[in-house]
mmJSON file of the N, C-alpha and C atoms, coordinates in Angstrom:
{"data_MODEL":{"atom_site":{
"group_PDB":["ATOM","ATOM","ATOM","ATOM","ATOM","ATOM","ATOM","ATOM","ATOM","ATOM","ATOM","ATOM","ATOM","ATOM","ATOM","ATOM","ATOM","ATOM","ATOM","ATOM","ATOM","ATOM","ATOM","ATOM","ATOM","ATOM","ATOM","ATOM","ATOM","ATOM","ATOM","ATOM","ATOM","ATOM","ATOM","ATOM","ATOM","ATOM","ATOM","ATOM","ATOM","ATOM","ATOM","ATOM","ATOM","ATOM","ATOM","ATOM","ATOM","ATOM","ATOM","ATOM","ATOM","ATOM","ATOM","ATOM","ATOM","ATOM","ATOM","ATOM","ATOM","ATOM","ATOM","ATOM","ATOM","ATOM","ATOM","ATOM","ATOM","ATOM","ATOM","ATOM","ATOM","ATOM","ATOM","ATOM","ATOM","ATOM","ATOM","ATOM","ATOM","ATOM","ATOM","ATOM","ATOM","ATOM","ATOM","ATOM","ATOM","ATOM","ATOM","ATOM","ATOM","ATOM","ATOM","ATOM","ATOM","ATOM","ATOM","ATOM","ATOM","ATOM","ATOM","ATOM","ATOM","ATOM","ATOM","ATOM","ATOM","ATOM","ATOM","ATOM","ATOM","ATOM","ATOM","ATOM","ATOM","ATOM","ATOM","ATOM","ATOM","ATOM","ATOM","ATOM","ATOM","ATOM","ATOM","ATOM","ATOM","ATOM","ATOM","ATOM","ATOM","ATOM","ATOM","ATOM","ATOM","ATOM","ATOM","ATOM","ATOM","ATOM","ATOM","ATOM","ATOM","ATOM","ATOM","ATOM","ATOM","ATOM","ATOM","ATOM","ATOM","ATOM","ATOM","ATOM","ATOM","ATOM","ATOM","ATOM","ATOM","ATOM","ATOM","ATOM","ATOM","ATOM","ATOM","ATOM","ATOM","ATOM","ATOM","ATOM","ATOM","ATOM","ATOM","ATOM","ATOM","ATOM","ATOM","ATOM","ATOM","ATOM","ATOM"],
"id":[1,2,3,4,5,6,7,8,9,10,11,12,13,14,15,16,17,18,19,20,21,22,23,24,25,26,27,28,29,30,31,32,33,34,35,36,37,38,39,40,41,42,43,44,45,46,47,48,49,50,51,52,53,54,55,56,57,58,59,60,61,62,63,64,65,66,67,68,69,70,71,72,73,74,75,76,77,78,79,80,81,82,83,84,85,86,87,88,89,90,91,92,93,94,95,96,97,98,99,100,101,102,103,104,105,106,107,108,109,110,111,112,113,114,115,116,117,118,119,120,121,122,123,124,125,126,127,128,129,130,131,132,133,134,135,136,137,138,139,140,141,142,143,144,145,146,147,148,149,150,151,152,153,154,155,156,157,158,159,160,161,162,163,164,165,166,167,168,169,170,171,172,173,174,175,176,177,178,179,180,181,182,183],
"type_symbol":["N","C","C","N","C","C","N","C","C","N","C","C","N","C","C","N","C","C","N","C","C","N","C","C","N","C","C","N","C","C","N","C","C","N","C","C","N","C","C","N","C","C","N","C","C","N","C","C","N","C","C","N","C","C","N","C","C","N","C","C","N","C","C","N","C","C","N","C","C","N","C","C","N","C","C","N","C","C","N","C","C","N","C","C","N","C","C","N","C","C","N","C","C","N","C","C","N","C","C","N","C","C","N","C","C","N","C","C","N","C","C","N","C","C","N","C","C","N","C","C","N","C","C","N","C","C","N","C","C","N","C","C","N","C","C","N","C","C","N","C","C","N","C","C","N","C","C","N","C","C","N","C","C","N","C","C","N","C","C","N","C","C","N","C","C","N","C","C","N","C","C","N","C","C","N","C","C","N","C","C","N","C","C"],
"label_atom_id":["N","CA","C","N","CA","C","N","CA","C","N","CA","C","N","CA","C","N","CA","C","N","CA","C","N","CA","C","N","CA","C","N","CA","C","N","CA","C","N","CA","C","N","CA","C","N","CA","C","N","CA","C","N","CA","C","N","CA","C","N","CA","C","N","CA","C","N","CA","C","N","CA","C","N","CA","C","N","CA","C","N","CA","C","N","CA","C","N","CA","C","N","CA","C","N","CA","C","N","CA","C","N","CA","C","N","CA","C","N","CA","C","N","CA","C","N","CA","C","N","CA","C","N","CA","C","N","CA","C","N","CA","C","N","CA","C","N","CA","C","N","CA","C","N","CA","C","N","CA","C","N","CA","C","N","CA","C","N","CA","C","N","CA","C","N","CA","C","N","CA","C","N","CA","C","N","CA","C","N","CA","C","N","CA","C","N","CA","C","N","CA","C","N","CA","C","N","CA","C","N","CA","C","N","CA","C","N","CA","C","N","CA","C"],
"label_alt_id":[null,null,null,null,null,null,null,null,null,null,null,null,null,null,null,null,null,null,null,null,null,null,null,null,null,null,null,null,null,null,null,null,null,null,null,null,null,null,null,null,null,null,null,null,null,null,null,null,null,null,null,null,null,null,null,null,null,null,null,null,null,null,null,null,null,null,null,null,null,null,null,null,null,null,null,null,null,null,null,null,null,null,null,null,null,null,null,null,null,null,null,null,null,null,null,null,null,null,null,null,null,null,null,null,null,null,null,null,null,null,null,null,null,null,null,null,null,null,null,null,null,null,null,null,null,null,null,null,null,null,null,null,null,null,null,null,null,null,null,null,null,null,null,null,null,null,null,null,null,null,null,null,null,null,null,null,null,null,null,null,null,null,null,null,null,null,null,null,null,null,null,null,null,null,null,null,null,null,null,null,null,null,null],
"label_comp_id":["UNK","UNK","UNK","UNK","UNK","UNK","UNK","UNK","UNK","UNK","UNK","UNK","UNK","UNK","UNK","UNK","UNK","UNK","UNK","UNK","UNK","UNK","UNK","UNK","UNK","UNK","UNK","UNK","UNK","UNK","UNK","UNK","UNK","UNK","UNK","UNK","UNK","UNK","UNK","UNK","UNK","UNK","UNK","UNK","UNK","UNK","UNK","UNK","UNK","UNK","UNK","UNK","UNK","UNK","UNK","UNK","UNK","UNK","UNK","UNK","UNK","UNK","UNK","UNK","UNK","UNK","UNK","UNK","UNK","UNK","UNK","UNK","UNK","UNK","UNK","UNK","UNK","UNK","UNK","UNK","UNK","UNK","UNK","UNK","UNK","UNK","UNK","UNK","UNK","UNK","UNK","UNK","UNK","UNK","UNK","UNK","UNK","UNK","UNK","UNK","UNK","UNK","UNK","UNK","UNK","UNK","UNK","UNK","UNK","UNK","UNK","UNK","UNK","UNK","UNK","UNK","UNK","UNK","UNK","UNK","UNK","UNK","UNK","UNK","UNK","UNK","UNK","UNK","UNK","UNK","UNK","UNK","UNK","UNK","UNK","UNK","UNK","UNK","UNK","UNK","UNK","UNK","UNK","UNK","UNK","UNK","UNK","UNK","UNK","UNK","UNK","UNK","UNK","UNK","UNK","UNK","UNK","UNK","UNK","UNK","UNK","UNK","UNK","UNK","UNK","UNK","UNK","UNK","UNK","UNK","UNK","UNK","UNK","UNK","UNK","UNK","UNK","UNK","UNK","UNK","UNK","UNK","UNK"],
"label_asym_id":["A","A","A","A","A","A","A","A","A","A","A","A","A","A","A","A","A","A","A","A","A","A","A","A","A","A","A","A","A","A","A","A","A","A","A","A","A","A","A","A","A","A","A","A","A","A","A","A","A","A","A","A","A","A","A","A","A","A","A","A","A","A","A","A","A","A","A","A","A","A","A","A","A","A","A","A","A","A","A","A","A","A","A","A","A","A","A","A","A","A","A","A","A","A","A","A","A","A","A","A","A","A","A","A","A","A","A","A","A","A","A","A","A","A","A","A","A","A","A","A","A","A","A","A","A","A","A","A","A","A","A","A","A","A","A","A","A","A","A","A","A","A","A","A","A","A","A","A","A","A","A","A","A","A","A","A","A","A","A","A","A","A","A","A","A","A","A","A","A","A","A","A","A","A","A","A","A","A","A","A","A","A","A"],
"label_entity_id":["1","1","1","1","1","1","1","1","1","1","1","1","1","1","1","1","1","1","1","1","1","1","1","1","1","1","1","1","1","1","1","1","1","1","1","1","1","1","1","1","1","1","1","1","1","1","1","1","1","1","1","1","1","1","1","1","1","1","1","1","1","1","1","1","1","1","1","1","1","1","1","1","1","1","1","1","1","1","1","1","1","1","1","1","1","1","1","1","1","1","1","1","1","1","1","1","1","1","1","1","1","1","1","1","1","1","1","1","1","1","1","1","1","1","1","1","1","1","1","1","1","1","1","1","1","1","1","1","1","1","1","1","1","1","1","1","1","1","1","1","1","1","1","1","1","1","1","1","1","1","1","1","1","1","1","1","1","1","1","1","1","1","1","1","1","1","1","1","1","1","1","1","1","1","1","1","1","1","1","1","1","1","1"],
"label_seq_id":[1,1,1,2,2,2,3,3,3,4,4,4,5,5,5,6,6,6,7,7,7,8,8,8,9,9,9,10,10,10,11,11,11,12,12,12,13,13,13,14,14,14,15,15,15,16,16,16,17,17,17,18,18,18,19,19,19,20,20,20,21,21,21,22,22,22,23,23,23,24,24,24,25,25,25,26,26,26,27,27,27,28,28,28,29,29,29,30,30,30,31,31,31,32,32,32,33,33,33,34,34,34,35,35,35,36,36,36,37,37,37,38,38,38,39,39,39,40,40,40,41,41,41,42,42,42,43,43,43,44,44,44,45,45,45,46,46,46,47,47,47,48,48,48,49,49,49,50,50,50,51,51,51,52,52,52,53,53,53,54,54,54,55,55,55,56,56,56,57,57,57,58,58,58,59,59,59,60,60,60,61,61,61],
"pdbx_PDB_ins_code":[null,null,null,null,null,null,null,null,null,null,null,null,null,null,null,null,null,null,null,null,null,null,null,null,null,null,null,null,null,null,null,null,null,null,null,null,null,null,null,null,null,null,null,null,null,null,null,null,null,null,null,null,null,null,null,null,null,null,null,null,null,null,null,null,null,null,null,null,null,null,null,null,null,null,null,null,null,null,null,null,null,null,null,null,null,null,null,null,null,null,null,null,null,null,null,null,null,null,null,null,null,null,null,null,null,null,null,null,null,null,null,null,null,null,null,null,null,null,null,null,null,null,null,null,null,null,null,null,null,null,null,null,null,null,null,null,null,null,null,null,null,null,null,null,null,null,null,null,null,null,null,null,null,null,null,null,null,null,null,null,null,null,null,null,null,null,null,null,null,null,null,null,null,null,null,null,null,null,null,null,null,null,null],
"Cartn_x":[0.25,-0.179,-0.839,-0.213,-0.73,-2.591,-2.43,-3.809,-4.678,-4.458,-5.127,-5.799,-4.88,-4.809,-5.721,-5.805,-6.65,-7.949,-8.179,-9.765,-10.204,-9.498,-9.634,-9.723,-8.927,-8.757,-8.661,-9.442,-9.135,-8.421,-7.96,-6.853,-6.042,-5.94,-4.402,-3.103,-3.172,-2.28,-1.863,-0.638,-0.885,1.144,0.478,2.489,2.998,4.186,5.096,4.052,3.876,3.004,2.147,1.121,0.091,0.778,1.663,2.305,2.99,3.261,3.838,2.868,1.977,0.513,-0.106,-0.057,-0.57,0.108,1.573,2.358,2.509,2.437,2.382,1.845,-0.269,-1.652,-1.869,-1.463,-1.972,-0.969,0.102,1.164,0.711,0.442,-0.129,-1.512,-1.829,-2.962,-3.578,-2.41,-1.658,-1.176,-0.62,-0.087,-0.832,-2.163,-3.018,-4.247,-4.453,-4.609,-4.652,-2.603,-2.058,-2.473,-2.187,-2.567,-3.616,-4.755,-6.269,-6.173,-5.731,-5.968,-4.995,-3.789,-3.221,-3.638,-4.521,-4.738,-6.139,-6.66,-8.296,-9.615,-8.782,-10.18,-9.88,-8.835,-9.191,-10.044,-10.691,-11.107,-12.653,-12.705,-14.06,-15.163,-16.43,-16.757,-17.021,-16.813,-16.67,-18.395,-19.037,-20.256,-20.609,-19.322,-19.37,-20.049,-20.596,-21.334,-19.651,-19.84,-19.051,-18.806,-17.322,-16.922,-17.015,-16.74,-16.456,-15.511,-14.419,-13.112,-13.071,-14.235,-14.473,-15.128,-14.317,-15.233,-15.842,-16.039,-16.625,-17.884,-18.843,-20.397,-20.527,-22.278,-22.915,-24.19,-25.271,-26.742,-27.512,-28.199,-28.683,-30.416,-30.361,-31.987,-31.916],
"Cartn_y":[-13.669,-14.388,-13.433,-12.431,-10.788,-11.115,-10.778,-10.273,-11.658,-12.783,-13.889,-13.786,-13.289,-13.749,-12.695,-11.453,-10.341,-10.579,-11.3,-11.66,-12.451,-13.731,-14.926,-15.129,-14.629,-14.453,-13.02,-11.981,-10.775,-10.612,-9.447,-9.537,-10.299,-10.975,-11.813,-11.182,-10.118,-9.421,-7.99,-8.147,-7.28,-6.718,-5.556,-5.261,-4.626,-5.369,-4.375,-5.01,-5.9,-6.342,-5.55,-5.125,-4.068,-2.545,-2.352,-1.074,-0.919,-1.955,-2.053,-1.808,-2.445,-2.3,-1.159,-0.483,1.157,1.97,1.899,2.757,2.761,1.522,1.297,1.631,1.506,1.452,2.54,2.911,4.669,4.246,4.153,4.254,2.836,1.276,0.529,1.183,1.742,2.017,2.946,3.748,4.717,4.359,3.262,2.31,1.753,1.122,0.041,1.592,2.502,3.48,3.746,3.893,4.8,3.096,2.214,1.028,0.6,0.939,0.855,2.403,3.43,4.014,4.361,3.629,2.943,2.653,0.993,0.374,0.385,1.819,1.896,1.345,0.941,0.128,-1.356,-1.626,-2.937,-3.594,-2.633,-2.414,-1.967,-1.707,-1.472,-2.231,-2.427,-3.453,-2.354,-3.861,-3.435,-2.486,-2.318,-1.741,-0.263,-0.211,1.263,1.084,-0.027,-0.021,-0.314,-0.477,-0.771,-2.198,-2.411,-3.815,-3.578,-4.737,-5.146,-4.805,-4.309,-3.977,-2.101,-1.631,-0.085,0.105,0.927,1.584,2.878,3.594,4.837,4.424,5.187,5.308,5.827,4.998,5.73,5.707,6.417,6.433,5.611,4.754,3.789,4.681,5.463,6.213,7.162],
"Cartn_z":[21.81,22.995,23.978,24.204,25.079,24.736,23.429,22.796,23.275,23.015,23.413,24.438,25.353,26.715,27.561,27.027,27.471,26.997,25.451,25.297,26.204,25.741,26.888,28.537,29.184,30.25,30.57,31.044,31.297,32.646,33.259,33.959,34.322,33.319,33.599,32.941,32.277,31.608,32.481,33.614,34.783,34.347,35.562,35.479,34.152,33.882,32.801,31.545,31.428,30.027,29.743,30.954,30.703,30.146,31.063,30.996,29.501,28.968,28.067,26.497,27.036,25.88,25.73,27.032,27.16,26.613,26.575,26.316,24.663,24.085,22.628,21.491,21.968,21.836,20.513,21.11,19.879,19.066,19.096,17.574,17.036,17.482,16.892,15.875,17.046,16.51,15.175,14.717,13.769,12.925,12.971,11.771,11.309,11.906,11.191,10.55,11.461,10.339,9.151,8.859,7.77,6.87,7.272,6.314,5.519,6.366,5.592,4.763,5.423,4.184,3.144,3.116,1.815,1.068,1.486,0.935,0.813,0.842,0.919,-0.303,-1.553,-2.416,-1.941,-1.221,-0.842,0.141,1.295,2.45,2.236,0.526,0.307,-0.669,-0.535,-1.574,-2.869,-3.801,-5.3,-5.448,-4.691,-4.863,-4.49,-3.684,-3.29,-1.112,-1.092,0.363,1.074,2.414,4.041,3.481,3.775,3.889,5.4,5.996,7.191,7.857,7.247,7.398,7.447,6.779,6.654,7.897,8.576,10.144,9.893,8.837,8.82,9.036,9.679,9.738,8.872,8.18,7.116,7.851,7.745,8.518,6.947,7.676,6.909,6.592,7.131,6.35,5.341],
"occupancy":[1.0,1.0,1.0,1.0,1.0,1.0,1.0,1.0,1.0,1.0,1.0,1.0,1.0,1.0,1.0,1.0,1.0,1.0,1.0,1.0,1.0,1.0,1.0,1.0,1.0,1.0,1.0,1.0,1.0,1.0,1.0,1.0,1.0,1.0,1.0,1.0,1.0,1.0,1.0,1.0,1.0,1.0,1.0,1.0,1.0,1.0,1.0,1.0,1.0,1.0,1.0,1.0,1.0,1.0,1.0,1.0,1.0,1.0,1.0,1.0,1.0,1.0,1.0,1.0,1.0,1.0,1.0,1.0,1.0,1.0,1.0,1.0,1.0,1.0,1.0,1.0,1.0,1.0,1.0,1.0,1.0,1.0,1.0,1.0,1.0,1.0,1.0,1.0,1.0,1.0,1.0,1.0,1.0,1.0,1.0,1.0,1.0,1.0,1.0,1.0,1.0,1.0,1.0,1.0,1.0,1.0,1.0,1.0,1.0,1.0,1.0,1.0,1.0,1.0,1.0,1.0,1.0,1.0,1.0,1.0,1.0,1.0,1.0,1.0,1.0,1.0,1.0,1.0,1.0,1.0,1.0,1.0,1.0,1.0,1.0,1.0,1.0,1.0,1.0,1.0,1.0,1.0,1.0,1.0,1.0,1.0,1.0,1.0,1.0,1.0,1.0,1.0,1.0,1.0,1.0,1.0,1.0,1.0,1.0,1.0,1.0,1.0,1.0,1.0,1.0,1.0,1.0,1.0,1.0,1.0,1.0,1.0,1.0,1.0,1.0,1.0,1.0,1.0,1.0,1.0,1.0,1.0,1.0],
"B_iso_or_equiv":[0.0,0.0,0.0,0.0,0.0,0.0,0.0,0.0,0.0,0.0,0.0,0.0,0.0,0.0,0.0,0.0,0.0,0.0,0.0,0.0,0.0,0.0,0.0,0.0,0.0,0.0,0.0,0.0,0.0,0.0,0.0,0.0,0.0,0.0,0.0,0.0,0.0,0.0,0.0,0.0,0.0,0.0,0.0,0.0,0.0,0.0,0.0,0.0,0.0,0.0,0.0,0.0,0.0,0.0,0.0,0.0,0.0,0.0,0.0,0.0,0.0,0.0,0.0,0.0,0.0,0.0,0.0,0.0,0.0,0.0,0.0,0.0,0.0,0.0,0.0,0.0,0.0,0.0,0.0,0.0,0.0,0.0,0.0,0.0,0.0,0.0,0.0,0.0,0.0,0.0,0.0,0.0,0.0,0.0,0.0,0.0,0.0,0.0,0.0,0.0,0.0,0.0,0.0,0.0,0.0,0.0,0.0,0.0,0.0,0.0,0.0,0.0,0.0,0.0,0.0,0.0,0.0,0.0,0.0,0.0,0.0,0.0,0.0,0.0,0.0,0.0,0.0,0.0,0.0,0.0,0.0,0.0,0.0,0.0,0.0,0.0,0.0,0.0,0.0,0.0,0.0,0.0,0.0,0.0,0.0,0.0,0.0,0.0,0.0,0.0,0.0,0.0,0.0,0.0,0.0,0.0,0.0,0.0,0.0,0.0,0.0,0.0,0.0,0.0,0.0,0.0,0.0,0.0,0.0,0.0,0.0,0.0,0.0,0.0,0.0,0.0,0.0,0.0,0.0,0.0,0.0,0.0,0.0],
"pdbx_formal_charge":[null,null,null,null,null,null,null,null,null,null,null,null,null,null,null,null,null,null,null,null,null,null,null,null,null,null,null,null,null,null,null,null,null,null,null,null,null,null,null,null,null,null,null,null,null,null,null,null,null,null,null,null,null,null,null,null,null,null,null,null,null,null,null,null,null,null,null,null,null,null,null,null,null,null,null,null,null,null,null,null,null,null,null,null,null,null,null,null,null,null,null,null,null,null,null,null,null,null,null,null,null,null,null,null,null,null,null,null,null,null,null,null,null,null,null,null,null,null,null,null,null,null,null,null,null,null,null,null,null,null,null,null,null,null,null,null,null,null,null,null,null,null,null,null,null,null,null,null,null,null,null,null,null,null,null,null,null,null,null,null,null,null,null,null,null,null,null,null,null,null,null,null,null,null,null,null,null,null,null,null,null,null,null],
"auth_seq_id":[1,1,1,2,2,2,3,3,3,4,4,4,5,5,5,6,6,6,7,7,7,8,8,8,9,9,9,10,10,10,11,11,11,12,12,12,13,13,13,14,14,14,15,15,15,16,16,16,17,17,17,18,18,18,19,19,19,20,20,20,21,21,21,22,22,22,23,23,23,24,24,24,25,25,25,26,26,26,27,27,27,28,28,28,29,29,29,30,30,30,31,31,31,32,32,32,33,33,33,34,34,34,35,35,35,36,36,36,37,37,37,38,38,38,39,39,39,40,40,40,41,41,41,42,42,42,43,43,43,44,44,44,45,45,45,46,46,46,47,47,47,48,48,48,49,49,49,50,50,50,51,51,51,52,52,52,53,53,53,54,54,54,55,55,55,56,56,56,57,57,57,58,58,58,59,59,59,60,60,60,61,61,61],
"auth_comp_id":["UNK","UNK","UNK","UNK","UNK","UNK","UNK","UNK","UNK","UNK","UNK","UNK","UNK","UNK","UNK","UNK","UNK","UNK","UNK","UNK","UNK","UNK","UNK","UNK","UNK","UNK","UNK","UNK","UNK","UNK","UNK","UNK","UNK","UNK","UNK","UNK","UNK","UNK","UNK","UNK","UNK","UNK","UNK","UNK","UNK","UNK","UNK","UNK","UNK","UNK","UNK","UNK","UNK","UNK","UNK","UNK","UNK","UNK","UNK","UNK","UNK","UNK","UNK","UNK","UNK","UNK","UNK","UNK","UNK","UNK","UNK","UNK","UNK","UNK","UNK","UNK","UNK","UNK","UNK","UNK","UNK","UNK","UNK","UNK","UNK","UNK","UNK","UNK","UNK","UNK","UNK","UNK","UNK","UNK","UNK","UNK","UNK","UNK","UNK","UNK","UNK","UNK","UNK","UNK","UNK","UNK","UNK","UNK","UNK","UNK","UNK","UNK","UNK","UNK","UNK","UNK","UNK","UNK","UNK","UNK","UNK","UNK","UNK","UNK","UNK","UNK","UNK","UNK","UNK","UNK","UNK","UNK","UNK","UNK","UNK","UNK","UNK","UNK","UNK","UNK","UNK","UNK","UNK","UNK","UNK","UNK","UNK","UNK","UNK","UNK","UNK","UNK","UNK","UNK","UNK","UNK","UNK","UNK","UNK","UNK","UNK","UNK","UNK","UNK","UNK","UNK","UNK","UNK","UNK","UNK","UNK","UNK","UNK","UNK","UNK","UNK","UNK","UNK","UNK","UNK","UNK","UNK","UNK"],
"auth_asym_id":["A","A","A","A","A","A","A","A","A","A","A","A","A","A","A","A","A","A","A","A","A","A","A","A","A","A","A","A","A","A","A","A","A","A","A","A","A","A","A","A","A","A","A","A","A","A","A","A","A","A","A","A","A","A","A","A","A","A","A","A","A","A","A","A","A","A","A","A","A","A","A","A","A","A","A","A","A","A","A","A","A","A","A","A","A","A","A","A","A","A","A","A","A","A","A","A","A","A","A","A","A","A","A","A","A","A","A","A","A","A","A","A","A","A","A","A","A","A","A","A","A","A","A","A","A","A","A","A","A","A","A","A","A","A","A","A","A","A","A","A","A","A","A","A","A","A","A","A","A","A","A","A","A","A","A","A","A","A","A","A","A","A","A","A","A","A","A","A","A","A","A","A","A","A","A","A","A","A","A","A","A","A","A"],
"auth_atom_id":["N","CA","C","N","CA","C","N","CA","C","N","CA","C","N","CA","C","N","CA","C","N","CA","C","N","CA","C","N","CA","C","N","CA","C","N","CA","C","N","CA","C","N","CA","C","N","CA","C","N","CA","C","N","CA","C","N","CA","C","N","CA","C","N","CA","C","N","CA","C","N","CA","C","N","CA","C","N","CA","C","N","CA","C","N","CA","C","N","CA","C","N","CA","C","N","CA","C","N","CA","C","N","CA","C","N","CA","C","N","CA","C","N","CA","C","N","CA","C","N","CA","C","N","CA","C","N","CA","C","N","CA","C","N","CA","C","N","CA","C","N","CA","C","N","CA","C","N","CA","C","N","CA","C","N","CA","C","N","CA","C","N","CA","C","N","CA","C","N","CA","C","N","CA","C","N","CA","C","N","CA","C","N","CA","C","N","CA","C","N","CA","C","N","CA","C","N","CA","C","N","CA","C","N","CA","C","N","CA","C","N","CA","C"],
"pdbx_PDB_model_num":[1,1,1,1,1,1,1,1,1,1,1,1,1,1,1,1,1,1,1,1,1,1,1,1,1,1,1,1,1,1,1,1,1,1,1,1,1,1,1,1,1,1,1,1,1,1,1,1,1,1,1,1,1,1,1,1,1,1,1,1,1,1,1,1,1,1,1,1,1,1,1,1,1,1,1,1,1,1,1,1,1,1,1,1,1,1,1,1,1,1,1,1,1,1,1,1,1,1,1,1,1,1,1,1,1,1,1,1,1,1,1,1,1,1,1,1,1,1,1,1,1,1,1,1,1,1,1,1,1,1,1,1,1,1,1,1,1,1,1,1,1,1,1,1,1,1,1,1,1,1,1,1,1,1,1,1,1,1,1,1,1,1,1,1,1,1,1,1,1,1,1,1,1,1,1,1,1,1,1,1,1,1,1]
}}}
């Protein structure tokens, strides 16, 4: 609902909720990490190119 609510409505997510999201952010963010690259041929197309889900940059020239 947090996440909703910060796309949707921005600053409406104030106080300990915020404080609470800041303080979290990076280790969420570390986990969904170590997960894609677990699970890294799933995250990639069968062709070898960027799924959607792959954030590495490639230079397209």
């Amino acid at each position: 609902v947090i996440a909703w609510l910060r796309i949707c409505r921005p600053g409406s997510v104030i106080g300990p909720q915020q404080n609470y999201l800041e303080e979290k952010q990076a280790w969420i963010w570390s986990l969904g990490d170590a997960y894609r690259t677990k699970d890294r041929p799933r995250y990639t197309s069968t062709l070898g190119g960027n799924s959607t889900m792959d954030t590495s940059f490639q230079n397209p020239l």
